[in-house]
C-alpha positions as CSV (number, residue, x, y, z in Angstrom):
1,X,-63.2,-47.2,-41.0
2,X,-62.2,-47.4,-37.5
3,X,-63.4,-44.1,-35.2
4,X,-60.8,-41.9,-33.2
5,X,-61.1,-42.1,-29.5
6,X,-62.2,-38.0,-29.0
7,X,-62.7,-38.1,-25.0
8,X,-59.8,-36.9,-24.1
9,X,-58.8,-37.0,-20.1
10,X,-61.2,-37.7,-17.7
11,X,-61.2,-35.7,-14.5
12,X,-59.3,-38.1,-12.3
13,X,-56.0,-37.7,-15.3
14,X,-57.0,-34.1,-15.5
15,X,-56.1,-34.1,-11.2
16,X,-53.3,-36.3,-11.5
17,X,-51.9,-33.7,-14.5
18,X,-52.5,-30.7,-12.0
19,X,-51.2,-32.5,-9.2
20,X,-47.7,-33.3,-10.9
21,X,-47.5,-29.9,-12.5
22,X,-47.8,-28.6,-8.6
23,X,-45.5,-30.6,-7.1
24,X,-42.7,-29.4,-10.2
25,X,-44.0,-25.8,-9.8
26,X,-43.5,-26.3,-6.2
27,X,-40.0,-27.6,-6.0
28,X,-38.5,-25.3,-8.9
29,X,-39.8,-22.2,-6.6
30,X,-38.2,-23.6,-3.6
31,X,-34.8,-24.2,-5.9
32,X,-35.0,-20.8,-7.0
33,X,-35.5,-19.1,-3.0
34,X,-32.5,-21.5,-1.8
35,X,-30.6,-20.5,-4.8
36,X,-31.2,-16.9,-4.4
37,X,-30.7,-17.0,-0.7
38,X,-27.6,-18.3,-0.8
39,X,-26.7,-16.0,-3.2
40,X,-27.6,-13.1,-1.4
41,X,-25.4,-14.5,1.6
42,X,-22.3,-14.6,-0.4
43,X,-22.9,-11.5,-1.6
44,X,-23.5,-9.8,2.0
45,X,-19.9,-11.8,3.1
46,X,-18.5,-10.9,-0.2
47,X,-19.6,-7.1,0.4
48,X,-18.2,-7.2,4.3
49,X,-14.7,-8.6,3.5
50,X,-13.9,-5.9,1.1
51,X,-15.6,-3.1,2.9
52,X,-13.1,-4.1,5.6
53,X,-10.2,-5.0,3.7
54,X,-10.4,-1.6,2.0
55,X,-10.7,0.6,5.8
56,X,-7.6,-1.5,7.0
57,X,-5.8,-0.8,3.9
58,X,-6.4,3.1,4.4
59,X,-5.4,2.5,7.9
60,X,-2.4,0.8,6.9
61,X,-1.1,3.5,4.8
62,X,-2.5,6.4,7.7
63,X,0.0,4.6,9.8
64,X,2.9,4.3,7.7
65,X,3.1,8.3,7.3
66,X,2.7,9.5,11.0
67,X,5.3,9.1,13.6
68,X,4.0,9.2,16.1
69,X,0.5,7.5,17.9
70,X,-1.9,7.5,21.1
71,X,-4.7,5.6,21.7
72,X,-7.3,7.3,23.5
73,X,-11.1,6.5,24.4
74,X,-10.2,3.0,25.9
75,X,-9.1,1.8,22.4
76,X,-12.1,3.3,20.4
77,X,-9.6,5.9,19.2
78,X,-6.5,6.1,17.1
79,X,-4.6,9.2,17.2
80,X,-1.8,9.6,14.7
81,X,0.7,12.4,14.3
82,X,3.0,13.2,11.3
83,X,5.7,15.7,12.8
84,X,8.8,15.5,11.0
85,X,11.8,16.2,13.1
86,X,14.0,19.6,12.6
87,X,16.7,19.4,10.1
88,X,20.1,20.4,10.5
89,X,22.8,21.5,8.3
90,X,26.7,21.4,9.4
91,X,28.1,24.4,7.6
92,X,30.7,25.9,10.1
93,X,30.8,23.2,12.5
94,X,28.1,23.7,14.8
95,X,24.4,22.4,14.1
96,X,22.1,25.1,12.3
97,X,18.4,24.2,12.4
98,X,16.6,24.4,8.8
99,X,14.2,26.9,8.9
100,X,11.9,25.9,5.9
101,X,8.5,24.7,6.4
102,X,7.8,20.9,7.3
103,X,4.3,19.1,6.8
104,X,2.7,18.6,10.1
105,X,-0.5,16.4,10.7
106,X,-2.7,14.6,13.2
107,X,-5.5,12.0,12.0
108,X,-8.1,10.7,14.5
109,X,-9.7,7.8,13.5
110,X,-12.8,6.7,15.5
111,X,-16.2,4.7,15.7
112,X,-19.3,6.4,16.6
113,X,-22.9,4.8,16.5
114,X,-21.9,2.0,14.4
115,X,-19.6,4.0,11.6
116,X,-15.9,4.5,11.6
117,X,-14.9,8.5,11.1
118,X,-11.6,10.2,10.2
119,X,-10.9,13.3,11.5
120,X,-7.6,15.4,9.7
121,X,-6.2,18.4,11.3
122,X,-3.0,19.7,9.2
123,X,-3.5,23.6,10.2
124,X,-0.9,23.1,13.3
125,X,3.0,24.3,13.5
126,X,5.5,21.3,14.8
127,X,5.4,23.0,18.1
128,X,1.5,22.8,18.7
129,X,1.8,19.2,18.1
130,X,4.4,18.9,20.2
131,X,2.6,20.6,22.8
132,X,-0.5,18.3,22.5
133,X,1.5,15.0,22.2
134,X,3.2,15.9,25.4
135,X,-0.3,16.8,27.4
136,X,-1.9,13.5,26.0
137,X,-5.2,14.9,25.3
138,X,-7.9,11.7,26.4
139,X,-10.8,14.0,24.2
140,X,-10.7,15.9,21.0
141,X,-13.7,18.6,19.8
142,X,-14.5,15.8,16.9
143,X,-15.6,13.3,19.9
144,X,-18.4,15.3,20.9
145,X,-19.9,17.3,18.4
146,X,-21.9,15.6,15.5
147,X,-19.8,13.9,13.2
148,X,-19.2,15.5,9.8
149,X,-20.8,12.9,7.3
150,X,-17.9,13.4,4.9
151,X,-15.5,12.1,7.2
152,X,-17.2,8.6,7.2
153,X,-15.0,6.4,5.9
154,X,-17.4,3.0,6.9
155,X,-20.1,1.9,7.9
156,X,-21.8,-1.3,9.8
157,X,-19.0,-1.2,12.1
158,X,-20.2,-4.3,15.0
159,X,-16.5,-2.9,16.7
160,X,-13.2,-0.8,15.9
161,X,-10.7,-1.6,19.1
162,X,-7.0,-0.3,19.1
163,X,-4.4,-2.0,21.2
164,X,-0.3,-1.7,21.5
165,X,1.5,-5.0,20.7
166,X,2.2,-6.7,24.3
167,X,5.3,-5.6,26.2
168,X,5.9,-2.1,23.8
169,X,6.1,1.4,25.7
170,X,3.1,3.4,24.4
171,X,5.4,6.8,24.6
172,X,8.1,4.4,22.1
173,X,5.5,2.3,20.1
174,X,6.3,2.0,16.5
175,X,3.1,-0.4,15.2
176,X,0.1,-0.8,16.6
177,X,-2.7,-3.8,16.8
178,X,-6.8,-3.2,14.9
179,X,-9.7,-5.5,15.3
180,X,-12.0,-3.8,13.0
181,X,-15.5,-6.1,13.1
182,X,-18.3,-5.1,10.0
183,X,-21.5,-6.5,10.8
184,X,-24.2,-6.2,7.8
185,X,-27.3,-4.2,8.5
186,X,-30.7,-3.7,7.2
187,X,-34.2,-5.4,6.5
188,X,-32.9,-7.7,3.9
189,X,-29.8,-8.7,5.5
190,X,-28.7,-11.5,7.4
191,X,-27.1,-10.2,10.2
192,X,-23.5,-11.4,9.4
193,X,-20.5,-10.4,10.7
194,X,-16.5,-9.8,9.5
195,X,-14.0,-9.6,11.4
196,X,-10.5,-8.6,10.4
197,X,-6.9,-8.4,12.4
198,X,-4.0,-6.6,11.5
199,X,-0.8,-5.2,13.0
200,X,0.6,-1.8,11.5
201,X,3.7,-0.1,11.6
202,X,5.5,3.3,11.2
203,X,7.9,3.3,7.9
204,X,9.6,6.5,9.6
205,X,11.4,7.1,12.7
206,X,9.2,6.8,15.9
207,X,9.2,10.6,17.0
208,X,10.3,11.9,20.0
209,X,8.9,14.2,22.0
210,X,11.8,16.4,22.8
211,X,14.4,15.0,20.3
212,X,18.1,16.0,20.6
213,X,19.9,17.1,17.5
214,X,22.4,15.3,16.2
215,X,26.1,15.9,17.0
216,X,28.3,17.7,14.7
217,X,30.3,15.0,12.1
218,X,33.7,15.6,12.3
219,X,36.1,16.0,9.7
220,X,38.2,13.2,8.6
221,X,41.9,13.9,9.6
C-alpha cells in the first residue's frame, strides 16, 4: 500500500501563503477607502447642489410676491417689499380709494457668519412702508442683534452677493441678480464648494413710491 504524504506546507509555502493573502487583504482595503471616498464626495456635491437649489428656489418665489426691492449692505442684503397699490372704484365719476385692508410685507434676506437668515416683518400699514422705501434705510435692527436661529434658512454659506442687472434704475428694478456660493464644512468634509447664479423677477407691477391713481374711464358715447 502506498503511504500519504502527511507534511503538509513547509514554512517557506506557509510565507508565500501569508504573503499573497496580504497583498489581497491589502488591495481590497485600499478599493474599499477609494470607493468610499469617492462616495462620500458625491454625496457632499450631491448635498451642496440641492441645499442651494432649494434657498434659490425660496428666493425665487420671495421675489415673485414683493414689488418692490433694495439692496443694502454692499450686496450682502436683499430687501423686498410687498405693498400693493390703492384700489379705486369709479362709481360717480371721480376716483374713490378702496378702503379695505391690503397685505403689506418686507423680507430681509441676509448672510451672517457663514449662514443665510430671513427676516419677515408684516406688522406695518402701506404708509410705514412707504415711508421706509422712500428714506432707504442702509441698516435694519435684524443686522445687529443676534440672529434668531429660526430664521436660518441655510447654512455653509462660502458667499450670498446681490446685484441689479447692468444698465437698470435701482428705484425702477423689476429682477434682480444672486450668486449664492455653499461651501461644505466640518471634520469629515472635503472642503468643496457650489456655486449657483440666477436672475429673479417681480410677477407684479414694480411699485412706485408715490403712484398716481388712475384717471377716470369715460363713458362710451
Amino acid at each position: 500500500m502506498k503511504k500519504l504524504n502527511n507534511k503538509g506546507l513547509s514554512l517557506v509555502e506557509l510565507i508565500i501563503a501569508i504573503s499573497m493573502a496580504t497583498m489581497v487583504i491589502a488591495a481590497a482595503t485600499v478599493f474599499l477607502y477609494n470607493a468610499e471616498r469617492s462616495y462620500r464626495i458625491s454625496q457632499y456635491s450631491v448635498d451642496l447642489q440641492m441645499e442651494a437649489q432649494v434657498l434659490m428656489e425660496q428666493m425665487s418665489n420671495w421675489v415673485l410676491e414683493s414689488n418692490h426691492m433694495e439692496i443694502v449692505n454692499g450686496g450682502k442684503a436683499l430687501v423686498l417689499y410687498k405693498v400693493p397699490q390703492e384700489k379705486y372704484a369709479y362709481s360717480t365719476g371721480a376716483a374713490e380709494p378702496v378702503t379695505t385692508a391690503v397685505p403689506c410685507q418686507r423680507t430681509i434676506i441676509y448672510e451672517r457668519d457663514g449662514k443665510l437668515y430671513i427676516d419677515v416683518d408684516d406688522t406695518k400699514t402701506r404708509e410705514e412702508l412707504r415711508g421706509e422705501i422712500k428714506t432707504v434705510p442702509s441698516s435694519f435692527p435684524c443686522f445687529s442683534a443676534s440672529p434668531d436661529p429660526d430664521d436660518c434658512i441655510g447654512e455653509h454659506v462660502e458667499f450670498f452677493d446681490v446685484t441689479y442687472p447692468n444698465g437698470v434704475d435701482p428705484a425702477k428694478a423689476n429682477s434682480v441678480e444672486v450668486k449664492l456660493s455653499l461651501k461644505e464644512g466640518g471634520a469629515t468634509s472635503q472642503g468643496q464648494s457650489y456655486i449657483v447664479y440666477d436672475v429673479f423677477s417681480f410677477r407684479n407691477a414694480v411699485h412706485l413710491v408715490t403712484p398716481t391713481p388712475s384717471p377716470s374711464p369715460t363713458s362710451a358715447p
